[in-house]
MDAnalysis code that builds the backbone (N, CA, C; Angstrom):
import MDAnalysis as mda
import numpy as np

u = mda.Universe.empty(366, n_residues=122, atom_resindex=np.repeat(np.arange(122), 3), trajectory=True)
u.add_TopologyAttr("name", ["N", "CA", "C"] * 122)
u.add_TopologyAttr("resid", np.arange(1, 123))
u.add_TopologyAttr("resname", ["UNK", "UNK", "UNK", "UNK", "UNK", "UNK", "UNK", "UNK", "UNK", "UNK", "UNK", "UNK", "UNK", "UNK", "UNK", "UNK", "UNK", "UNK", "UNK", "UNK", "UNK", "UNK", "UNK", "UNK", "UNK", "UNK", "UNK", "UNK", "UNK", "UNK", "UNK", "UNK", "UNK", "UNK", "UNK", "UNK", "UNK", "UNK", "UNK", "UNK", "UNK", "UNK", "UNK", "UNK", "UNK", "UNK", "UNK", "UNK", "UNK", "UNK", "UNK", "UNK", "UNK", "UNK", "UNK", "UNK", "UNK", "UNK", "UNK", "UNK", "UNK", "UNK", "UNK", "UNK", "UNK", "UNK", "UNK", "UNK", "UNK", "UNK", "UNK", "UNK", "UNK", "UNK", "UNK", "UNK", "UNK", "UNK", "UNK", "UNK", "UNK", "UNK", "UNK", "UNK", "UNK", "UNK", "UNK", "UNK", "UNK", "UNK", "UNK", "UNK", "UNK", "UNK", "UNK", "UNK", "UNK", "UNK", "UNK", "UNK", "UNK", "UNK", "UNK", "UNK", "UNK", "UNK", "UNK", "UNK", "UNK", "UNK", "UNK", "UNK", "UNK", "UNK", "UNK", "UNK", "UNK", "UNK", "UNK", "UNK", "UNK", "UNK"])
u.atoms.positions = np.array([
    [-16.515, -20.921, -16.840],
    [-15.305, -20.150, -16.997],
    [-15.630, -18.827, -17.676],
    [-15.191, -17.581, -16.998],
    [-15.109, -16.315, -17.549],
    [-14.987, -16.407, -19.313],
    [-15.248, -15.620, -20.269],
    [-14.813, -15.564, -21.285],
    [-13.658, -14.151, -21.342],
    [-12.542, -14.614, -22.296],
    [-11.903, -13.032, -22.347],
    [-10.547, -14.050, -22.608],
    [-9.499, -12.927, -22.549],
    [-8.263, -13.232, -22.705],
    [-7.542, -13.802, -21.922],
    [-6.695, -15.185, -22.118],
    [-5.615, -15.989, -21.475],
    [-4.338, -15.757, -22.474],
    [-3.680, -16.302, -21.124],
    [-2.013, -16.453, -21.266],
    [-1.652, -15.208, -21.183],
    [-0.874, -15.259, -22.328],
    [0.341, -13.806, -22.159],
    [-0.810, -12.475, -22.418],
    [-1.674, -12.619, -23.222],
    [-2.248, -11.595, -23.606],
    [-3.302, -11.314, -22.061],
    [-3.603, -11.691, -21.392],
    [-4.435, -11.342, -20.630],
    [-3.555, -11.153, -18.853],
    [-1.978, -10.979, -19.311],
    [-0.923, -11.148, -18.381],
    [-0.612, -9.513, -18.645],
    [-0.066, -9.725, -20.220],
    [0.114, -7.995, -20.945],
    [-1.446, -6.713, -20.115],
    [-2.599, -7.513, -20.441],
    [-3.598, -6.477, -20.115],
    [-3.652, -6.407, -18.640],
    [-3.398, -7.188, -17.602],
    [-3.381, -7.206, -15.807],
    [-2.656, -6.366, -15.357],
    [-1.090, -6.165, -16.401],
    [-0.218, -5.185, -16.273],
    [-0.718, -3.900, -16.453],
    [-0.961, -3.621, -17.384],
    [-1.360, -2.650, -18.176],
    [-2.569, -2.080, -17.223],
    [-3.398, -2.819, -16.456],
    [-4.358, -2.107, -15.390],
    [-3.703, -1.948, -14.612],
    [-2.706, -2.617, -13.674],
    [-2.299, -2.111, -12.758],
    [-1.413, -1.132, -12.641],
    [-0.392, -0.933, -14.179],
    [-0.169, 0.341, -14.305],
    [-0.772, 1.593, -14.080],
    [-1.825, 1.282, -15.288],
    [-3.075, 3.058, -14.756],
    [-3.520, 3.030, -13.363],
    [-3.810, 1.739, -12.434],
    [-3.954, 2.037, -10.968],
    [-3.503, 2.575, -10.161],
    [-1.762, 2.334, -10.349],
    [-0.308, 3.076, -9.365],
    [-0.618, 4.466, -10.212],
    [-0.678, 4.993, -11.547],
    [-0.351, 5.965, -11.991],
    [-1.524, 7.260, -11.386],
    [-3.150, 6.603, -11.656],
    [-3.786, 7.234, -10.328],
    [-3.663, 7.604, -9.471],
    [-3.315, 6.314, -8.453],
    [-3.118, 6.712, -7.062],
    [-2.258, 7.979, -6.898],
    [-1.374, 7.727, -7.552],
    [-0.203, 8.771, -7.550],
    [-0.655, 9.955, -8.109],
    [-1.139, 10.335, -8.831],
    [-1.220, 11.545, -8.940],
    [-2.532, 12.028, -8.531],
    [-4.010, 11.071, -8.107],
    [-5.227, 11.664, -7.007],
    [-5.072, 11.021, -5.439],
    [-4.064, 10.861, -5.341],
    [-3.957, 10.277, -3.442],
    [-2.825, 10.875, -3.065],
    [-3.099, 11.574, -2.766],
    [-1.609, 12.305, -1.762],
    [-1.344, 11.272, -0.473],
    [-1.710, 10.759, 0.002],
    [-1.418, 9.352, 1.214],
    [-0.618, 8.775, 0.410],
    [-0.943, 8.047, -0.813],
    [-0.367, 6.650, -1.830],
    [0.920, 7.529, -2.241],
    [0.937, 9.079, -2.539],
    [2.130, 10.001, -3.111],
    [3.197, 10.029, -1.886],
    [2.474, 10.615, -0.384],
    [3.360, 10.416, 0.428],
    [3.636, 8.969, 0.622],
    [3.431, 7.936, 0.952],
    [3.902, 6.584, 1.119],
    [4.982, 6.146, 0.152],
    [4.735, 6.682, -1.163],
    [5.833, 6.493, -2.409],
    [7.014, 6.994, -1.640],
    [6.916, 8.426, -1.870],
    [8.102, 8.829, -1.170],
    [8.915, 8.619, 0.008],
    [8.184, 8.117, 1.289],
    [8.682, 7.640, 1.998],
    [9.392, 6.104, 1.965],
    [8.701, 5.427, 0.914],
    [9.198, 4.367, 0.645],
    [10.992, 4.450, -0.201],
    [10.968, 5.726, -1.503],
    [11.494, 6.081, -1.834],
    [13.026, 6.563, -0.472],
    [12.878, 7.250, 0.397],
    [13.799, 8.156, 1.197],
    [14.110, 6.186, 2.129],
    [13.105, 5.744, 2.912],
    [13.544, 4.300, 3.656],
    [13.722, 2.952, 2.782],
    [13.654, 2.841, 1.496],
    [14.134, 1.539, 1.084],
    [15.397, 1.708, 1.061],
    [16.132, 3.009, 0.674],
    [17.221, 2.642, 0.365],
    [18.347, 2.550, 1.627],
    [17.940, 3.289, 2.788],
    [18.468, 2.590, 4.130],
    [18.489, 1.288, 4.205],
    [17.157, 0.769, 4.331],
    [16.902, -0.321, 4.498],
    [18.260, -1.409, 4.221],
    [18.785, -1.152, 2.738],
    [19.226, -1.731, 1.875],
    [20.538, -1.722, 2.428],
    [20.947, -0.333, 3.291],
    [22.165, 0.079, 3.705],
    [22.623, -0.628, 5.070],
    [21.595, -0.277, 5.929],
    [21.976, -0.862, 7.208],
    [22.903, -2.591, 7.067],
    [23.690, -2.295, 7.795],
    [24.381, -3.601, 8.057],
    [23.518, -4.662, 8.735],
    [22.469, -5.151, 8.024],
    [21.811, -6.462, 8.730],
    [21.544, -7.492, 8.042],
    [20.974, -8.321, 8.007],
    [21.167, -9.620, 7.082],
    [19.706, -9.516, 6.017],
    [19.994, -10.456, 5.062],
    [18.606, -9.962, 3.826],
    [17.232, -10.119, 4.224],
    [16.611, -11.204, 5.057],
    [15.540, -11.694, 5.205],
    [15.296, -10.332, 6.443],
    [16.206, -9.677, 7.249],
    [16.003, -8.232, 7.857],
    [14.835, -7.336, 6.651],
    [16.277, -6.851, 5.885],
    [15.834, -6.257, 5.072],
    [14.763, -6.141, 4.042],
    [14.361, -7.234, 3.648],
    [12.841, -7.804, 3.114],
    [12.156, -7.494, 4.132],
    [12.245, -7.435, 5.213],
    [11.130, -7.336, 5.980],
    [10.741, -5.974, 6.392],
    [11.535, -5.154, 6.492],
    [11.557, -3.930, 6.389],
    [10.926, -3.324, 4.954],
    [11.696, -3.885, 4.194],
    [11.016, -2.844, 2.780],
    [9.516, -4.032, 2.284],
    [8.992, -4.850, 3.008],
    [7.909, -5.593, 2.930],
    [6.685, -4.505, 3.704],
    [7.609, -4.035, 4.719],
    [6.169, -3.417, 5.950],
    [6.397, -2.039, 5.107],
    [7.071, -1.789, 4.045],
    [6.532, -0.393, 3.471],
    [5.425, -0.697, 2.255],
    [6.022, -1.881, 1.952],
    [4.972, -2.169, 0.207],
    [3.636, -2.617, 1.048],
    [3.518, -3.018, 1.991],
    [2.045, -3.224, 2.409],
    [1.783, -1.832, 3.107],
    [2.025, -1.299, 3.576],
    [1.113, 0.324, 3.366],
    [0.690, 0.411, 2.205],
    [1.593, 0.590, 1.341],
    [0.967, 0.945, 0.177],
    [0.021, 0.201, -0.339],
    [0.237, -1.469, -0.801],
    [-1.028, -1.786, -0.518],
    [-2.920, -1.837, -0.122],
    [-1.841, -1.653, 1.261],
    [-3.399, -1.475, 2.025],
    [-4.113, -0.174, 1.430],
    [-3.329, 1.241, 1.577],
    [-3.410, 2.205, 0.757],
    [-4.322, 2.284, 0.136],
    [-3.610, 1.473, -1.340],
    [-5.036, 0.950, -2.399],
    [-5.868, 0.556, -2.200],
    [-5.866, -0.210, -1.208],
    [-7.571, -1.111, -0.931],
    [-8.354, -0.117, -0.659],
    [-8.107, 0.711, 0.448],
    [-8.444, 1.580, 0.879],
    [-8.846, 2.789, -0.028],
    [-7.998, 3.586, -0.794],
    [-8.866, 4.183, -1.799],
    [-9.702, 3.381, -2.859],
    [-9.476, 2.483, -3.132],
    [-10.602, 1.135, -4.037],
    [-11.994, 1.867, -3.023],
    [-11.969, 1.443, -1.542],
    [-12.848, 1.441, -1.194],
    [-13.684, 2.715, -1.461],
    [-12.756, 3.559, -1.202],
    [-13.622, 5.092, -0.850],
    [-14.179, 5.550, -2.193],
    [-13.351, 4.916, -3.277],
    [-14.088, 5.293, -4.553],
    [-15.104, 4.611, -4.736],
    [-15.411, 3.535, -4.463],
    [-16.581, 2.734, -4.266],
    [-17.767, 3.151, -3.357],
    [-17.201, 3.474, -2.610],
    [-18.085, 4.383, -1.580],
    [-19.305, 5.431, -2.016],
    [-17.965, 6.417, -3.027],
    [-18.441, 7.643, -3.357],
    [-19.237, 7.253, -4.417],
    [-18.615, 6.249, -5.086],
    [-19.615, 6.313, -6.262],
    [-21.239, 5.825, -5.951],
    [-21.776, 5.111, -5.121],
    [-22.725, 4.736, -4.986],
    [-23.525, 5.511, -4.433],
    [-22.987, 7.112, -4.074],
    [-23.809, 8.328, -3.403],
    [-22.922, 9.669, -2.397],
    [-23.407, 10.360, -2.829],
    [-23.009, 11.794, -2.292],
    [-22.947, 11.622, -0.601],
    [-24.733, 11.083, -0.180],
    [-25.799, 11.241, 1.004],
    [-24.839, 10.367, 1.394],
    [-24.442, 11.261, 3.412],
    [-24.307, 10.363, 4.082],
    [-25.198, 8.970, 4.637],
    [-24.009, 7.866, 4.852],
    [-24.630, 6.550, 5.110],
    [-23.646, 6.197, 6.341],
    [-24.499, 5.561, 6.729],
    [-23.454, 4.970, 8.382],
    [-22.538, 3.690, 7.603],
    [-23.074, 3.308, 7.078],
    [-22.319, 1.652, 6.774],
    [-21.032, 2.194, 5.591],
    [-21.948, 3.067, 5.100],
    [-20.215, 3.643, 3.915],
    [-19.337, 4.699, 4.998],
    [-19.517, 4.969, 5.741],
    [-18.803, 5.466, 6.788],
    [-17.655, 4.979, 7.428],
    [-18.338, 4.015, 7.958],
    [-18.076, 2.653, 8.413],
    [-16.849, 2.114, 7.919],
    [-17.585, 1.603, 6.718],
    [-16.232, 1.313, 5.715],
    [-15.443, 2.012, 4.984],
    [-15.134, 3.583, 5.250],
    [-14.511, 4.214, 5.352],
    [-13.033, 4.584, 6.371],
    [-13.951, 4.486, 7.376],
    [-13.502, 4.265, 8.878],
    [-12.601, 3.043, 8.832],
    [-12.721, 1.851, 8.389],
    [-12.411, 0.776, 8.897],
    [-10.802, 0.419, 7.691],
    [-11.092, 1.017, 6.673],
    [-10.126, 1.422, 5.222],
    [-9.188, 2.025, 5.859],
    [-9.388, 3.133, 6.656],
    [-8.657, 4.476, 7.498],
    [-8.074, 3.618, 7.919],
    [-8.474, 3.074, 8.958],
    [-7.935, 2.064, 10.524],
    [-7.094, 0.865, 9.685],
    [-7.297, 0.120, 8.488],
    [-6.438, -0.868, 8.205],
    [-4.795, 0.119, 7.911],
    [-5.140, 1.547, 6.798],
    [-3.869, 2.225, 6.721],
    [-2.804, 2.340, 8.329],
    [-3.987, 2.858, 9.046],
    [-2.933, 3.186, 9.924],
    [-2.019, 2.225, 10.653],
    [-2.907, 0.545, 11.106],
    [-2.111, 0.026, 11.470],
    [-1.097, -1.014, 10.594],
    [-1.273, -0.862, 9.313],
    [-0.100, -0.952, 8.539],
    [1.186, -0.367, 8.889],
    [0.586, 1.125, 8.878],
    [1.970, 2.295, 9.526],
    [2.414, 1.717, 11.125],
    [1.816, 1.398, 11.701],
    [2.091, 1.003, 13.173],
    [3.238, -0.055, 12.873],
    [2.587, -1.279, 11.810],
    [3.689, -1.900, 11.766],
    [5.327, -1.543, 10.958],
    [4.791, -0.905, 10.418],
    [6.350, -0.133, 10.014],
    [7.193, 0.341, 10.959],
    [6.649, 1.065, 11.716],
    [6.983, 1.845, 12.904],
    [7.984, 1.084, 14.114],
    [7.191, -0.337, 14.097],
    [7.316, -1.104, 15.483],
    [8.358, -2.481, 14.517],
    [8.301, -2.684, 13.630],
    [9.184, -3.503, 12.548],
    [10.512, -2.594, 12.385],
    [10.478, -1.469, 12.117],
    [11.697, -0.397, 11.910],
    [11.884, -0.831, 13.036],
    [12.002, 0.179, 14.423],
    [12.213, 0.273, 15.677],
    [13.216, -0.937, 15.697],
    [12.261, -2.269, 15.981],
    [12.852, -3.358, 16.396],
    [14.638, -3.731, 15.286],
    [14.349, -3.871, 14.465],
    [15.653, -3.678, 13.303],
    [16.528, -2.934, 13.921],
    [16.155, -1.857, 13.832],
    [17.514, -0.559, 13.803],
    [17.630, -0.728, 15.423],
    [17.391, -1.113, 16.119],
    [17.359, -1.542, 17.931],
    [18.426, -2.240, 17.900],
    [18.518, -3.762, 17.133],
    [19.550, -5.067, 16.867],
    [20.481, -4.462, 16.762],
    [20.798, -3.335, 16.244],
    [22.198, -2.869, 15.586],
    [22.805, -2.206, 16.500],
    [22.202, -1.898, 17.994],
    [22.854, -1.047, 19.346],
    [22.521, -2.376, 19.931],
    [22.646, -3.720, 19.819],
    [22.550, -4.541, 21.089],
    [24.030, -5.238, 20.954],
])
């Protein structure tokens, strides 16, 4: 077993990192800044549209996983960078592949919206 802090105190400090993580992103990721905001301008539709709740979770679900993924995704690239300047195919790679999880996150927003706001003209 790890040594370090349990219970509340090591609940208080998980917070407390993932605070400075969002507070990062946000102010060195303009992607994670735009995604805020867009989350910001479509949750609260979301919330509006006349459709039922487990709708609406699902909608403001396919925005919190952009963001998400988002993070993984800069996790990665900082990981990336830190291990070297010099291009590498494999940190590329997994660059590339960080990119490609964001976008089809967004796909599913896209095609999850669509379908929702569709129900409401049938």
């Amino acid at each position: 077993m790890k040594p370090g802090n349990t219970g509340i105190t090591r609940l208080i400090h998980a917070l407390t990192y993932s605070k400075q993580g969002l507070l990062f992103a946000y102010k060195n990721e303009a992607a994670f800044r735009q995604e805020i905001w867009l989350g910001i301008i479509l949750i609260p539709i979301a919330l509006a549209l006349p459709l039922g709740l487990i709708h609406k979770i699902a909608m403001i679900g396919s925005l919190i996983l952009v963001m998400v993924v988002e993070l993984i995704n800069s996790a990665i690239e900082a990981v990336v960078d830190r291990i070297g300047p010099e291009h590498n195919e494999l940190a590329g790679r997994a660059k590339d592949m960080g990119s490609a999880a964001v976008m089809l996150s967004l796909v599913w927003v896209v095609l999850l919206w669509a379908a929702e706001i569709s129900t409401l003209f049938n």
